[in-house]
C-alpha positions in Angstrom: 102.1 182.3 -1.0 101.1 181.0 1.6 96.7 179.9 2.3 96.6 183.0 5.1 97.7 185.9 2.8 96.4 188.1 1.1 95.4 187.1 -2.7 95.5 189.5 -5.5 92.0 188.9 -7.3 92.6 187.5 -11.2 95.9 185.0 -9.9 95.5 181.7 -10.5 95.6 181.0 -6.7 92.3 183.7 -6.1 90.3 182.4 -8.8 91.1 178.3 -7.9 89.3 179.3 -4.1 86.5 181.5 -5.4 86.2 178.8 -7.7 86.0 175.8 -4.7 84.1 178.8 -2.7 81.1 178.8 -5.4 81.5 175.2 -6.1 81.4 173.8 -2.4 78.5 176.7 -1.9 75.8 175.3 -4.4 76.6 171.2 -3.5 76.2 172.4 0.3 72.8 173.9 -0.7 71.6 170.8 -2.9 72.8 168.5 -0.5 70.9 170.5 2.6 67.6 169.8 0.6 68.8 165.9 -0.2 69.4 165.2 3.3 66.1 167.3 4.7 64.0 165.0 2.2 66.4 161.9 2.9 66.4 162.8 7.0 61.7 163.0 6.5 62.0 159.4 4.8 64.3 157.7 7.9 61.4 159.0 10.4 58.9 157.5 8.2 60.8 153.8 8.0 62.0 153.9 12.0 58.3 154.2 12.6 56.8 151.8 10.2 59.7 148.9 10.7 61.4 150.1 13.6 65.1 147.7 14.7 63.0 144.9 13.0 64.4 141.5 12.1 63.0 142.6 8.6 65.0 146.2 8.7 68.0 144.2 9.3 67.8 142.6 6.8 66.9 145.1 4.5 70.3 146.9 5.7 72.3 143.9 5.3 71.2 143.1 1.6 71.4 147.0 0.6 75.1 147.0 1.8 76.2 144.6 -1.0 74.6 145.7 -3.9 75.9 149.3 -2.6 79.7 148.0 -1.9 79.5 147.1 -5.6 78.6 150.3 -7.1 80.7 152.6 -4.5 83.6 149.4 -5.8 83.0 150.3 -9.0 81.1 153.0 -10.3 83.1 155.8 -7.8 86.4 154.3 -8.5 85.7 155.5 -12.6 84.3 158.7 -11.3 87.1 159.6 -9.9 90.0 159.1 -11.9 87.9 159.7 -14.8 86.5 163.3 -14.4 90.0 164.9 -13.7 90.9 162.7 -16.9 88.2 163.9 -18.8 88.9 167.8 -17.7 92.6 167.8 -18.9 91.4 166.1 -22.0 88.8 168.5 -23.1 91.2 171.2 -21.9 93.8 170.3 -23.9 92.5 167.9 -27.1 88.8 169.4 -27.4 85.3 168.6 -27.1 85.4 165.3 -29.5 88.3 163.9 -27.9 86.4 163.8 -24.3 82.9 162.6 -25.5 85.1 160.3 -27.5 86.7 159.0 -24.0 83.0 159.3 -21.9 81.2 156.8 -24.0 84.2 154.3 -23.9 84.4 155.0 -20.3 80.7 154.6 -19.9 80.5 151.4 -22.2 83.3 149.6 -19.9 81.8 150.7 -16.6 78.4 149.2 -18.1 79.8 146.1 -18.9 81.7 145.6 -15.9 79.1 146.6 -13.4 76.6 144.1 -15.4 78.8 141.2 -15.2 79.7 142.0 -11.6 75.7 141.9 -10.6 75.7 138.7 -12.1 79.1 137.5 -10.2 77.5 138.7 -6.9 74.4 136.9 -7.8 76.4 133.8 -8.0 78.1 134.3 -4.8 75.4 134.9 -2.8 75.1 131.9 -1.1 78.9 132.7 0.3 78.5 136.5 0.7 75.2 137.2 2.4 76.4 134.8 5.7 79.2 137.2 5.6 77.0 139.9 6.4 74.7 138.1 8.6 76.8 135.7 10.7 74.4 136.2 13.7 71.1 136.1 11.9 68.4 133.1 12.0 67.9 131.2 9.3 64.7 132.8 7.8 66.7 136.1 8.8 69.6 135.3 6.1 67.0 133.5 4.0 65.0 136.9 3.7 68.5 138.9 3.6 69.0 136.7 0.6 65.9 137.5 -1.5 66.2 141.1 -0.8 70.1 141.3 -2.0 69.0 139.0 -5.2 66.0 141.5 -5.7 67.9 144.9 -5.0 70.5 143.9 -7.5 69.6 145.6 -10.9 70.1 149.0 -8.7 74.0 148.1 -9.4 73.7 149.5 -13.1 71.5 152.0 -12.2 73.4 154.0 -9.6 76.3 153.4 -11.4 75.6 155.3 -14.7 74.1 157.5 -12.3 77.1 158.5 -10.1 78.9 158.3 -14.0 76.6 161.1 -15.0 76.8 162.7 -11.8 80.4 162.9 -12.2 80.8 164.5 -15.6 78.4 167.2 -15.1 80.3 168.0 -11.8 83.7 168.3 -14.1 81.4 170.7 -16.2 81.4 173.0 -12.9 77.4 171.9 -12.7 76.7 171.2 -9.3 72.9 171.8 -8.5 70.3 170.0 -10.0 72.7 166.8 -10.1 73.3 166.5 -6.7 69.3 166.8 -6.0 69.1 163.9 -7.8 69.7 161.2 -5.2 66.4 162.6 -3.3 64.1 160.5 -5.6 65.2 158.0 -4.2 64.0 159.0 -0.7 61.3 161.1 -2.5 60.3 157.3 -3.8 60.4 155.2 -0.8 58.5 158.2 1.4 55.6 158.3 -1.2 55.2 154.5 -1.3 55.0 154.6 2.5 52.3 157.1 2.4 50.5 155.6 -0.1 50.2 152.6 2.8 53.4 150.7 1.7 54.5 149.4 4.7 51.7 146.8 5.4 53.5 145.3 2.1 56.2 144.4 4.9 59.9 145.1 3.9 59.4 144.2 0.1 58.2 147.9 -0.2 61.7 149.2 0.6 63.0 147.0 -2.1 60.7 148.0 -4.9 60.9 152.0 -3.7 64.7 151.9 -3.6 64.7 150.3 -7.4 62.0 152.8 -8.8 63.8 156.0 -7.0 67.2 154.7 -8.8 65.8 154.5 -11.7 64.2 157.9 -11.8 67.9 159.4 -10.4 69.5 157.8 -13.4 66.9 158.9 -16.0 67.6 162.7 -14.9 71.1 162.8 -14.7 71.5 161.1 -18.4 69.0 163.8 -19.9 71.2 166.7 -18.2 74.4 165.7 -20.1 73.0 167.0 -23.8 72.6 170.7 -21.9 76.5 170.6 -20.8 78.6 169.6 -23.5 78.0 166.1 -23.4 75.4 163.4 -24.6 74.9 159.9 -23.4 76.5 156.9 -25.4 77.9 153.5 -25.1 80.5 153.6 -27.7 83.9 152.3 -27.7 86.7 154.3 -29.4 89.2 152.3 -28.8 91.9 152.2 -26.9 93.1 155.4 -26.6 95.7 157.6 -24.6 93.1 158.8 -22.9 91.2 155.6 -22.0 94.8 154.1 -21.2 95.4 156.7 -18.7 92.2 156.1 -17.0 92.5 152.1 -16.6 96.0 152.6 -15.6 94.6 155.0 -12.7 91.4 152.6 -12.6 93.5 150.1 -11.1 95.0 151.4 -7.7 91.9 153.1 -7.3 89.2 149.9 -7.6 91.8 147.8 -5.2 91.7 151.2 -3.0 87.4 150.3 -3.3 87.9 146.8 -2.8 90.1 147.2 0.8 87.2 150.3 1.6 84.8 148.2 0.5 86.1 145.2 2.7 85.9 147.8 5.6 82.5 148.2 5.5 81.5 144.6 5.3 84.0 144.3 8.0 82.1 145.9 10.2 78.6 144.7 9.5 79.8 141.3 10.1 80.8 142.3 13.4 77.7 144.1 14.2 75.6 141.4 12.9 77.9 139.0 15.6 77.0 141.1 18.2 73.0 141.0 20.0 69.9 141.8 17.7 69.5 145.1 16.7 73.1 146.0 16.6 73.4 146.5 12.8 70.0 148.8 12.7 71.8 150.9 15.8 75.4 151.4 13.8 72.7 152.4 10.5 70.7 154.9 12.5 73.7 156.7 14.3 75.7 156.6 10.9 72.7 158.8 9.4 73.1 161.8 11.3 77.2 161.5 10.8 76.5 161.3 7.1 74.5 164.6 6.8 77.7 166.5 8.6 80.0 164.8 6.0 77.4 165.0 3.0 77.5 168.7 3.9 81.0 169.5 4.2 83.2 166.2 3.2 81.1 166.0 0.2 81.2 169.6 -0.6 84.4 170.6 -0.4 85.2 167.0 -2.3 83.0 167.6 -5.1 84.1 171.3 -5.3 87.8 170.8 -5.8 88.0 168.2 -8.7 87.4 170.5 -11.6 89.7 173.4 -9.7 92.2 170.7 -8.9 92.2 168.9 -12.0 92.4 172.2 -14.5 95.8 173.3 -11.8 97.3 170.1 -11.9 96.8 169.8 -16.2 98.4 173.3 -16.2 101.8 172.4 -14.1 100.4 175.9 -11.6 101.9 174.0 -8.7 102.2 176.8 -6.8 98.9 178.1 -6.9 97.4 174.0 -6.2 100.0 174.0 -2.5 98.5 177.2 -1.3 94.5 176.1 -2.3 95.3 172.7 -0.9 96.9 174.1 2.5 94.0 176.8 2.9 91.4 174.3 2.4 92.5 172.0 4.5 92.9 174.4 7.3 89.1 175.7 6.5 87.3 172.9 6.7 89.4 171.6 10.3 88.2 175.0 11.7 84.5 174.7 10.2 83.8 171.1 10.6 85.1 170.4 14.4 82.5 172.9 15.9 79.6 171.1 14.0 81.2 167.3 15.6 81.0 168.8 19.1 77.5 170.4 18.2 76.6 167.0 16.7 78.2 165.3 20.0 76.3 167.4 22.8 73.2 166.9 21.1 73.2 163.3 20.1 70.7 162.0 22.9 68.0 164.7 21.8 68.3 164.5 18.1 67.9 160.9 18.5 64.9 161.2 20.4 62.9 163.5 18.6 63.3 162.3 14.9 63.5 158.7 15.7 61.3 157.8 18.8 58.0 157.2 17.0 56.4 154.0 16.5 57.9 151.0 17.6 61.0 152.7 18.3 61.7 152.6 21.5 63.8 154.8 24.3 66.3 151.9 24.9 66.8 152.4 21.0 67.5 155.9 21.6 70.1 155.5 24.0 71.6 152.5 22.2 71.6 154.7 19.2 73.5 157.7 21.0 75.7 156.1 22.3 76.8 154.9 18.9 76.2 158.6 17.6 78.8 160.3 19.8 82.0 158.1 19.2 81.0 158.1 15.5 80.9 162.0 15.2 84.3 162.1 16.6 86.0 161.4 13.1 83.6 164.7 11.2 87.0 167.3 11.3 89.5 164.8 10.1 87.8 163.2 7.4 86.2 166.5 6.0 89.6 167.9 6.0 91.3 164.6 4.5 88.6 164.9 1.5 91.2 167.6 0.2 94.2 166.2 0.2 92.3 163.2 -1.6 91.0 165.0 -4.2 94.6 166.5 -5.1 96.2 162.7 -5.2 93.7 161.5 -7.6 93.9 164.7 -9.5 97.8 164.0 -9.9 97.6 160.5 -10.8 98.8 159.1 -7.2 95.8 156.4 -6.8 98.7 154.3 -5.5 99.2 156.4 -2.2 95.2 156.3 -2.2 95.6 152.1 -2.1 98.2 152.3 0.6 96.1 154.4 2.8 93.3 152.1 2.0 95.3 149.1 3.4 96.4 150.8 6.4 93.0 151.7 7.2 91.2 148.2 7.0 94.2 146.6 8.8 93.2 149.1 11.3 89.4 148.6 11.0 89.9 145.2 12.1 91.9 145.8 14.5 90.5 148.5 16.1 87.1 146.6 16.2 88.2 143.4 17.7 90.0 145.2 20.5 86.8 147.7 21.4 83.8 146.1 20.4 84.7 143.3 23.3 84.1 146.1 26.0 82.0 148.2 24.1 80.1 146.2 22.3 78.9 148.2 19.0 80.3 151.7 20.1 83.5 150.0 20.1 82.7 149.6 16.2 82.1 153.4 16.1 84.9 154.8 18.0 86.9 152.5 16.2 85.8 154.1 13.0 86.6 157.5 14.0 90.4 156.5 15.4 91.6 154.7 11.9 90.1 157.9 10.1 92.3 160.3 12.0 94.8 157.9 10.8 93.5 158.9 7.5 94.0 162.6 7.5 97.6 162.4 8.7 98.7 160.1 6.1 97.3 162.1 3.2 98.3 165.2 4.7 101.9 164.1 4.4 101.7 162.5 1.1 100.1 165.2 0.1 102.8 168.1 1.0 105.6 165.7 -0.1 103.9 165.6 -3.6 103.7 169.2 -3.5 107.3 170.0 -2.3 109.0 167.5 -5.0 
């Protein structure tokens, strides 16, 4: 059957896409009101600091103590909740709270001892990120990183949290958590913040975490779980996820390696270039919050129940008719995104000190960016179904490919384009992206 036909209601292929339908539905909505409240607190920083020296190096700092929890944190999330799903599906309740707080104590651990490992490296890892700053430029990156650092731990048992009520099929109220974050730094700039200087970011970002990680913890009890760092030893279970774990945190480390790949290069390039790449990458992220992270959350739990049942039949045709919705919803909103760059960049940014040649710079960058929206919303599917099935090693190679390509990429077009060249670059490897899985994809499904 094929994703086109006709599907009698009650098959396991009719209820896996009303299932994504419903899923992808309510994390849409949630994530509409995240990025309204998270869209009302970028206006409020571009007009109190602007392209600054000091909001670069707010941007630079945030991006490593970030790197570590999306290095991490996401790399347990995901070959842990599909894990967890066949392992309350199939051994009960006990068994899966049994492999959460084991899961939970190792990510703890490891994300502590990592904080302290970055701490460390510092000295080495913030020039990486700041190759073309001055010296009280980096000197002020490094205070920042050093200060924004306990957030590791915190977003991390947050995204945990996140992720095991998603597998739960609960959707909502998690995914409005990340707004007190924004909800945090938007009430400290009210409250007259900003003539703090830039420190108020850092506190605001550290008190919003917090808050995130608080809610998400007290949700668990209401869904079948309840928070605890607890090892159970080393179970089939827990041996199952660290043998995924692997492939999957080297796939974070060459992502990971991306992104600092290009900050270095935008910090090489004049003043103001990492703030431009930030500011256009906002208004890309809301398209791909909306749809790549919709459809990405919605599918694990359908996904991961198909794959533990061997209904390989019914996974192919969700996985093709997915795929082929979110290519025909996503490439309308890029060209919408596209032919309205200039305007949207103007009228929620242009206020305070920013200026119109930060508008144009900032378009520019906005339009080659918004290029990669259909490809990488589609290629969130064909993700979800590799991790689902255990194949985090054809989720590393694509990682490879795509930072060899990153770097590539970027050193041939940001020498005529200067930071667009960063962007467009950006968008090509991706479409690299969405072929690769696409193929791995239907030769998993055909074998």
């Amino acid at each position: 059957m094929s994703g086109g036909q006709m599907q009698a209601p009650g098959t396991p292929l009719a209820q896996a896409n009303a299932a994504i339908l419903r899923a992808a539905a309510v994390v849409a909505a949630s994530s509409v009101l995240v990025k309204l409240i998270a869209m009302a607190k970028e206006i409020a920083v571009a007009a109190a600091f602007g392209r600054s020296d000091a909001m670069d190096a707010f941007l630079a700092a945030l991006l490593l103590p970030s790197s570590l929890v999306n290095l991490l944190a996401e790399s347990m999330n995901q070959v842990l909740a599909p894990t967890l799903v066949r392992v309350r599906e199939q051994e009960g309740e006990a068994s899966a709270q049994r492999l959460l707080a084991s899961s939970l104590l190792g990510l703890t651990v490891l994300l502590l001892a990592m904080s302290v490992m970055m701490l460390a490296l510092a000295p080495l890892l913030v020039p990486l990120v700041s190759m073309n700053f001055s010296g009280p430029k980096r000197a002020l990156t490094m205070a920042l990183m050093a200060a924004l650092l306990p957030m590791v731990v915190l977003s991390g048992v947050a995204s945990n949290c996140t992720a095991v009520l998603n597998s739960r099929d609960r959707f909502f109220t998690p995914m409005l958590a990340p707004a007190a974050i924004s909800l945090t730094i938007l009430t400290a700039l009210a409250l007259g913040g900003a003539r703090a200087g830039i420190w108020t970011m850092v506190w605001a970002t550290l008190a919003g975490t917090l808050l995130q990680a608080l809610l998400v913890a007290l949700l668990l009890p209401r869904y079948g779980y309840h928070f605890s760092l607890r090892w159970h030893g080393a179970t089939a279970a827990v041996r199952e996820v660290g043998c995924q774990y692997g492939p999957m945190f080297l796939s974070g480390v060459v992502a990971s390696g991306g992104l600092l790949v290009d900050q270095a290069m935008a910090a090489s390039l004049a003043p103001g270039s990492i703030s431009t790449l930030a500011y256009a990458n906002r208004f890309v992220s809301v398209a791909l919050t909306l749809m790549a992270g919709a459809i990405s959350t919605a599918v694990v739990p359908t996904f991961a129940r198909l794959v533990a049942r061997g209904e390989w039949m019914a996974c192919r045709s969700s996985v093709r008719h997915w795929v082929g919705v979110t290519l025909a919803a996503s490439t309308p909103v890029a060209v919408a995104l596209i032919a309205s760059a200039h305007w949207l960049v103007s009228t929620t940014l242009e206020h305070g000190v920013f200026s119109k040649a930060d508008t144009t710079a900032v378009t520019r960058v906005l339009v080659l960016y918004a290029v990669q929206i259909p490809f990488y919303v589609a290629s969130r599917v064909d993700y979800r179904l590799m991790v689902a099935a255990g194949r985090t090693d054809v989720v590393l190679g694509c990682g490879i490919v795509n930072l060899a390509l990153d770097v590539a990429l970027n050193l041939l077009l940001m020498r005529w384009m200067g930071v667009a060249g960063i962007a467009l670059a950006t968008s090509l490897w991706t479409i690299t992206t969405f072929l690769y899985l696409r193929y791995w994809s239907e030769r998993l499904m055909n074998r």
